[in-house]
C-alpha positions in Angstrom: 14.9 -33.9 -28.5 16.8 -30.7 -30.2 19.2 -31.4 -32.8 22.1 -31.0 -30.1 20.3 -34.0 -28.8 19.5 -32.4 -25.5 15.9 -32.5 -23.9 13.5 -29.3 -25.5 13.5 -26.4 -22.9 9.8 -27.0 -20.8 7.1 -23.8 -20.7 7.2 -22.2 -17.4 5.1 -23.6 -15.2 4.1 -20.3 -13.8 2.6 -17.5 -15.7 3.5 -14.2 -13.8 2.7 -11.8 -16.0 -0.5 -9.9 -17.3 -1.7 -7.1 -19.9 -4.7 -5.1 -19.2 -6.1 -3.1 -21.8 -7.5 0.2 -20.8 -7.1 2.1 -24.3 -10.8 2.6 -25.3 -12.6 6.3 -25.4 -15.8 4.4 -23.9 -17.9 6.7 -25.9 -20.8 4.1 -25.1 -20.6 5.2 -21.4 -20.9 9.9 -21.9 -21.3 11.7 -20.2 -20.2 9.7 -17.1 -16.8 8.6 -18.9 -15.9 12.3 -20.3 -13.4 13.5 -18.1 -12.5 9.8 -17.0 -11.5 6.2 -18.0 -14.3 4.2 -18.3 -13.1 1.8 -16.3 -12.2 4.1 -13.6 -15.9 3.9 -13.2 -17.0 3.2 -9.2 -19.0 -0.6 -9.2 -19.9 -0.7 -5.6 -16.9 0.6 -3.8 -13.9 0.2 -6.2 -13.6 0.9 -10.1 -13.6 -1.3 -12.6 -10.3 -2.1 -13.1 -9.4 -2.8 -9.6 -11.5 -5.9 -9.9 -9.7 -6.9 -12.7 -6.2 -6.6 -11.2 -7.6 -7.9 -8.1 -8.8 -11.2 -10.4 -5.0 -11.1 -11.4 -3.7 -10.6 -8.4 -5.6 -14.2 -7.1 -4.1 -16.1 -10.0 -0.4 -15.7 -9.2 0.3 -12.6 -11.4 2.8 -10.4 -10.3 3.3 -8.2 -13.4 0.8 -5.8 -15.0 1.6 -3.6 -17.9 -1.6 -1.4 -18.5 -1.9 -0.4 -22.5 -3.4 3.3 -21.7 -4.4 5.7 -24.0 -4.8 9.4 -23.9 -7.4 10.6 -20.5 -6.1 7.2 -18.9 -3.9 8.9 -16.2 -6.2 8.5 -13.3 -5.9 4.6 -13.7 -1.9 5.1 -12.9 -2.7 7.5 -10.4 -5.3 4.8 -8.6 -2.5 2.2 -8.7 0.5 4.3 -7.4 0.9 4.6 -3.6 -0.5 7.7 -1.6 1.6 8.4 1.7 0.4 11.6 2.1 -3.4 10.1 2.2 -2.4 6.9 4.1 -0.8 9.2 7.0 -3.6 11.4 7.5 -6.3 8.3 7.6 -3.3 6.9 10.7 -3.8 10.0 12.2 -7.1 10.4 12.2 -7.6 6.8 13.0 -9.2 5.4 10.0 -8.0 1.8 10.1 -10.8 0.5 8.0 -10.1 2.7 5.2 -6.6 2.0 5.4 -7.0 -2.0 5.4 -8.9 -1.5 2.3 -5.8 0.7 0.6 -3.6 -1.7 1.5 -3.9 -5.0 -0.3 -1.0 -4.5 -2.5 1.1 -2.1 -0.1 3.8 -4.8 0.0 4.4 -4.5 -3.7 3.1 -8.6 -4.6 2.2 -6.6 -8.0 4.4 -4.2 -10.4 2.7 -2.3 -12.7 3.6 -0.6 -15.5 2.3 2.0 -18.4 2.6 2.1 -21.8 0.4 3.9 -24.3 -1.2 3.3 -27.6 -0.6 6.3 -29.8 -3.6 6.1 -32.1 -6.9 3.7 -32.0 -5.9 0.7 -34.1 -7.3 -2.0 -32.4 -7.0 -5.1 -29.7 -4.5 -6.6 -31.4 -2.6 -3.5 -32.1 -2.4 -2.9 -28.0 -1.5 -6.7 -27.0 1.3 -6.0 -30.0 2.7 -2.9 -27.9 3.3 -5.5 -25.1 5.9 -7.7 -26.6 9.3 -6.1 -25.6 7.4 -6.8 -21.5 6.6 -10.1 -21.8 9.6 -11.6 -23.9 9.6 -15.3 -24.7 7.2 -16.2 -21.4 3.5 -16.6 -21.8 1.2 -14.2 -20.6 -2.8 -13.0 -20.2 -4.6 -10.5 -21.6 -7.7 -9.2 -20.0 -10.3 -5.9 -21.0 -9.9 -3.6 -17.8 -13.5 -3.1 -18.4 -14.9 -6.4 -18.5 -15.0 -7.6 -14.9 -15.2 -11.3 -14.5 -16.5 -12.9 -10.5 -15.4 -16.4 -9.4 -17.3 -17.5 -6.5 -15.3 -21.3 -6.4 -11.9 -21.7 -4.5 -10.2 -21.6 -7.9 -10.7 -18.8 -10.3 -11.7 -18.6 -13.8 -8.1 -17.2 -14.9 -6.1 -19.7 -12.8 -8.1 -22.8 -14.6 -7.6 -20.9 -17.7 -3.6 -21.1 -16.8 -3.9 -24.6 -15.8 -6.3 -25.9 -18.8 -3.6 -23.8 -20.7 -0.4 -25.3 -19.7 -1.8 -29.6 -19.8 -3.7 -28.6 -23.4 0.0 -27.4 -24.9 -2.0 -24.5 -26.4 -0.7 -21.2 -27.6 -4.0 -19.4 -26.7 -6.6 -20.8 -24.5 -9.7 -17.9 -24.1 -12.7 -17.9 -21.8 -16.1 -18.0 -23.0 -19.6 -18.6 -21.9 -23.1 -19.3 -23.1 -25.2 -16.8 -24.2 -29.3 -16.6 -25.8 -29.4 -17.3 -29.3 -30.8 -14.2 -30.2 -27.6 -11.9 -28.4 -25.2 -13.9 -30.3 -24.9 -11.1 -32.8 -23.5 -9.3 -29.9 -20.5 -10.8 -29.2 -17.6 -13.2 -31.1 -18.6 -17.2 -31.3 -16.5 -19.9 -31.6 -16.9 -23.0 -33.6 -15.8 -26.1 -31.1 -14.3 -28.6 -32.2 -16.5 -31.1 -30.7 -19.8 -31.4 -31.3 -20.8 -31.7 -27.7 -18.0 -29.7 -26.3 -17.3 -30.1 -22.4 -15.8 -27.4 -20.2 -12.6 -27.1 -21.9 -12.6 -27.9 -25.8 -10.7 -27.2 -28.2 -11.5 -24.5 -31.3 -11.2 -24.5 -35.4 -12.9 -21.1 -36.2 -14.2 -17.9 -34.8 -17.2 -15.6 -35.9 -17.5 -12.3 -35.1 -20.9 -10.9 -34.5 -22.9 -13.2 -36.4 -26.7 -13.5 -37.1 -28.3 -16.0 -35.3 -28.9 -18.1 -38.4 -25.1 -18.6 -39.2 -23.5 -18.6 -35.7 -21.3 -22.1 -35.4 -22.5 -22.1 -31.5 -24.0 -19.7 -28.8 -20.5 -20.0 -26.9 -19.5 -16.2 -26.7 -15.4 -15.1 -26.1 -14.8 -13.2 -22.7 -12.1 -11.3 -22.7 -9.4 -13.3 -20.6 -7.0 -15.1 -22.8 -3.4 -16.7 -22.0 -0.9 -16.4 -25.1 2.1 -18.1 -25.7 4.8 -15.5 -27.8 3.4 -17.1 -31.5 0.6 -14.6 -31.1 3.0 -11.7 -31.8 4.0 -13.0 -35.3 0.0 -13.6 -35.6 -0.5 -9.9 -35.1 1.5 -9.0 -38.0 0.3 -11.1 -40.3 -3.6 -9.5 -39.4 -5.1 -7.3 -42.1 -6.7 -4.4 -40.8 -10.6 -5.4 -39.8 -13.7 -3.5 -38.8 -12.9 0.0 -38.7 -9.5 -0.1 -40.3 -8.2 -1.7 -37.3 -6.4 -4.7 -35.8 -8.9 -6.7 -33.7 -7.5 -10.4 -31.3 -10.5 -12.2 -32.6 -8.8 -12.1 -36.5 -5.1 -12.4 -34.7 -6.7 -15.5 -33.2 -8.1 -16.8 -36.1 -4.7 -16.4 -37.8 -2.9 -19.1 -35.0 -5.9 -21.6 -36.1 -5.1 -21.1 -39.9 -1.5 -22.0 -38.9 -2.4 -25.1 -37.5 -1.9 -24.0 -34.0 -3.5 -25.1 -30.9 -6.2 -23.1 -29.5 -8.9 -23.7 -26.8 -11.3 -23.0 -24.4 -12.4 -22.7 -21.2 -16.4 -22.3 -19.9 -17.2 -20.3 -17.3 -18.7 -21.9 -14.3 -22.2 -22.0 -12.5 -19.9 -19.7 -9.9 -18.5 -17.4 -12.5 -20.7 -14.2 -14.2 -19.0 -11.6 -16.7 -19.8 -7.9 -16.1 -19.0 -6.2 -19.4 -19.0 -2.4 -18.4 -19.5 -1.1 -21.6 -22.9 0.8 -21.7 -25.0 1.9 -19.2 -27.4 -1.1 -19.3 -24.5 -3.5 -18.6 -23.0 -1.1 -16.2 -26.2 -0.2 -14.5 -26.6 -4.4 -13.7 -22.9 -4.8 -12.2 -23.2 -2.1 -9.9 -26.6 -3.6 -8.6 -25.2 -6.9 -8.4 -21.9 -6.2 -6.6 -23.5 -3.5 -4.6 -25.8 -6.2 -3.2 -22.5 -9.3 -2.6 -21.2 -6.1 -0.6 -20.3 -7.4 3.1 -20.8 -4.0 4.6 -23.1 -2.5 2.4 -25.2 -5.1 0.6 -28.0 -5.7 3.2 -29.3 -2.3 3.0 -28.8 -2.1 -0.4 -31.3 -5.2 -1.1 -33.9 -4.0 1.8 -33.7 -0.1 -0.5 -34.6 -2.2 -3.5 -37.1 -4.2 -2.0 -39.1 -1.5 -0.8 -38.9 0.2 -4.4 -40.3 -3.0 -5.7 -43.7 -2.8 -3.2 -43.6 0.6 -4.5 -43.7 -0.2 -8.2 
């Protein structure tokens, strides 16, 4: 109860809207990503970051601010409509390519632009989103870390749904990784000892050694927020770099005493993190070859090169 005595105001029930951050120079990824975004980057037939707003899109989003940064304008231009390129594929005919243009041409999904000035973080860009999302809780993904749900239900609409009956303020996505690539990534320390699925969290680690890492459960870059993680934000001190990073923002919310968890990904679920060219390199593969058109030829190419090895 309030102190007017009426019943607290309930969290909505539906989380509709999304920030995508697509800020990074992607230095990791030149030349390929000199003249453009990174995750503008083909992976089979679409880039990058359609995936990920594609993921959104499945989950019930219907709001998408991208934090941008300077080079980024192809990633608006990809997302606005074309009629001048839709009316000459109807004249020549080209319904197929058209279909494939057309999955949000009845505007399900607003987007909109914002940029970071300067280079000051993760934490800095989700900060830049706070005016857009207001009081109502919202996800964050990396527009170039794309994440594949095979299941009927995808990883971000458990993550919503683990979210929502866990009364977190942030619930994040991670998954198992070797030992020895721990260093790679941030871990979590579970709460439990034998944590399940979903679990809650009381620390993070960010790149450890394999000697002092709490677990081998590595953060992938979907989170759902509640507005708390906006005060967080100011209250992080400047990190690796100089800049702000959402791991230490994170890590702020558990040193108030707030709820955080997490959600596993599934036997059905695999994270692409497109980030150098290894990485890269194995999501196009992969995607190329789950391609309904294109995949059978693309396996019976790379089975001849393997008799040829």
């Amino acid at each position: 109860m309030s102190e007017s005595g009426s019943l607290a105001p309930k969290r909505p029930t539906r989380i509709r809207k999304a920030v995508v951050l697509v800020a990074g120079f992607g230095t990791r990824l030149l030349p390929a990503a000199k003249s453009q975004p990174k995750e503008m980057l083909p992976v089979g037939r679409k880039p990058c970051v359609q995936y990920v707003v594609e993921e959104m899109q499945a989950a019930g989003i219907r709001e998408i601010l991208f934090i941008t940064g300077r080079k980024k304008t192809s990633i608006e231009d990809h997302f606005d409509a074309d009629p001048e390129l839709e009316r000459r594929l109807a004249e020549s005919g080209n319904q197929e390519l058209l279909k494939e243009l057309a999955w949000n041409n009845d505007g399900e999904i607003t987007f909109y632009f914002t940029r970071q000035a300067s280079q000051r973080g993760t934490a800095d860009a989700v900060r830049l989103a706070e005016e857009f999302v207001g009081s109502e809780p919202f996800v964050v993904a990396f527009g170039d870390t794309i994440v594949r749900s095979e299941g009927r239900v995808n990883l971000l609409r458990r993550m919503m749904q683990s979210h929502a009956s866990g009364d977190a303020v942030c619930t994040f996505a991670v998954e198992e990784v070797p030992p020895d690539e721990v260093y790679k990534y941030g871990v979590v320390q579970p709460r439990e000892s034998s944590p399940g699925v979903e679990f809650g969290v009381v620390g993070l680690v960010e790149k450890p050694d394999r000697a002092s890492a709490p677990s081998n459960l590595a953060i992938v870059p979907r989170y759902v927020f509640e507005r708390p993680i906006f005060d967080a934000i100011r209250l992080t001190l400047p990190g690796k770099g100089g800049e702000l990073w959402l791991t230490d923002s994170i890590a702020v919310l558990l040193k108030q005493g707030q709820r955080v968890r997490c959600v596993r990904l599934g036997p059905d679920e695999k994270r692409y993190d497109i980030g150098n060219f290894e990485t890269y390199f194995k999501a196009f593969v992969d995607l190329a070859l789950a391609d309904e058109r294109y995949g059978y030829l693309v396996r019976q190419h790379l089975e001849q090169k393997l008799l040829e090895l």
